[in-house]
GUTI-422829 format. One line per field, with one value per residue (C-alpha): residue number from 1; residue in one letter; chain; x, y, z. Coordinates in steps of 0.2 Angstrom, whole numbers, plus 5000, padded with zeros to 4 digits. Example, Ala and Ser with C-alpha at 12.3 -4.5 7.8 and 13.67 -1.06 7.14 Angstrom:
num 1|2
residu A|S
chaine A|A
px 5062|5068
py 4978|4995
pz 5039|5036
***
This chain:
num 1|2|3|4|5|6|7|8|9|10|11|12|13|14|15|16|17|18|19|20|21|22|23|24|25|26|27|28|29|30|31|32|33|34|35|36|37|38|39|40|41|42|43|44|45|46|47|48|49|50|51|52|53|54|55|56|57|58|59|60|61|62|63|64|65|66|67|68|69|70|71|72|73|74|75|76|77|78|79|80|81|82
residu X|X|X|X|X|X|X|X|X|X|X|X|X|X|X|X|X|X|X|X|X|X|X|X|X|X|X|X|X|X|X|X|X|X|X|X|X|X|X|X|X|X|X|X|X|X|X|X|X|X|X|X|X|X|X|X|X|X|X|X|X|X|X|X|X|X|X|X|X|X|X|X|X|X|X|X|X|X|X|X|X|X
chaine A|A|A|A|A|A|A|A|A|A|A|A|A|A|A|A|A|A|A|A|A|A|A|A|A|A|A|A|A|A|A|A|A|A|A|A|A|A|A|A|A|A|A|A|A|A|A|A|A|A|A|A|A|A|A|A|A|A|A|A|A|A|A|A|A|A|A|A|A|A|A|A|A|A|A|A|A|A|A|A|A|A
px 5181|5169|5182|5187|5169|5163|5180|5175|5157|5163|5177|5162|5151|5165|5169|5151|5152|5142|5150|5137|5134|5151|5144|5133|5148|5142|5153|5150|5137|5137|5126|5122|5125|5110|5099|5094|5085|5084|5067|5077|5087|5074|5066|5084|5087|5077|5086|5104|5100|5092|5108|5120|5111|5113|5129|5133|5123|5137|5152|5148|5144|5159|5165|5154|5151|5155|5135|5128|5139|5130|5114|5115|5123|5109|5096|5103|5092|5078|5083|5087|5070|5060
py 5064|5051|5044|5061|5064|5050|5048|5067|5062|5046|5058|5069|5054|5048|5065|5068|5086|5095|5108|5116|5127|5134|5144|5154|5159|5148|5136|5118|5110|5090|5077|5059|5046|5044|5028|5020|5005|4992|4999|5014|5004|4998|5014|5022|5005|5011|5028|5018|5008|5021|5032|5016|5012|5032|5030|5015|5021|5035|5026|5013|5028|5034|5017|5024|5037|5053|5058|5043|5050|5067|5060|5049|5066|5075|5061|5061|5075|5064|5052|5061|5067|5053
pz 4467|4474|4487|4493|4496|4503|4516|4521|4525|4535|4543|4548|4555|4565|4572|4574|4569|4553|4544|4536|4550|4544|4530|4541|4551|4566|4576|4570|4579|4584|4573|4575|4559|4550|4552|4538|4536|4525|4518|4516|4503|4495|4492|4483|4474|4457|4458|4459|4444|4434|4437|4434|4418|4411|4417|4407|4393|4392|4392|4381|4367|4370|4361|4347|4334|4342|4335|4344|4361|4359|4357|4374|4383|4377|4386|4401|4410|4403|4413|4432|4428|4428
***
């Protein structure tokens, strides 16, 4: 899912052409990549290992007792929140 995704938004990029304009019944209109910069980066790098670390959290209770798995489920919205 993640590869679809990301090969459609670097096929958009390429082509230069957004298709959200679609789902107002418009023809798609041209956009330019977007420019990031490496404070960009810096700014998402807490986000990426907060998510990464939920996201390990998650499969190593899967390893677990099935309790233990719900329990770590049932923290993740803690975490997206904070």
């Amino acid at each position: 899912q993640l590869g679809v995704c990301a090969l459609s938004a670097i096929l958009m990029w390429m082509v230069r052409i957004t298709p959200a304009s679609l789902f107002g019944l418009q023809a798609p209109t041209k956009q330019s990549p977007p420019k990031t910069t490496s404070s960009d980066l810096v700014k998402t790098m807490p986000v990426g290992f907060c998510s990464a670390g939920a996201h390990a959290c998650t499969v190593f209770s899967l390893g677990g007792d099935p309790l233990f798995c719900q329990i770590v489920k049932s923290g993740e919205p803690v975490l997206s929140a904070i």
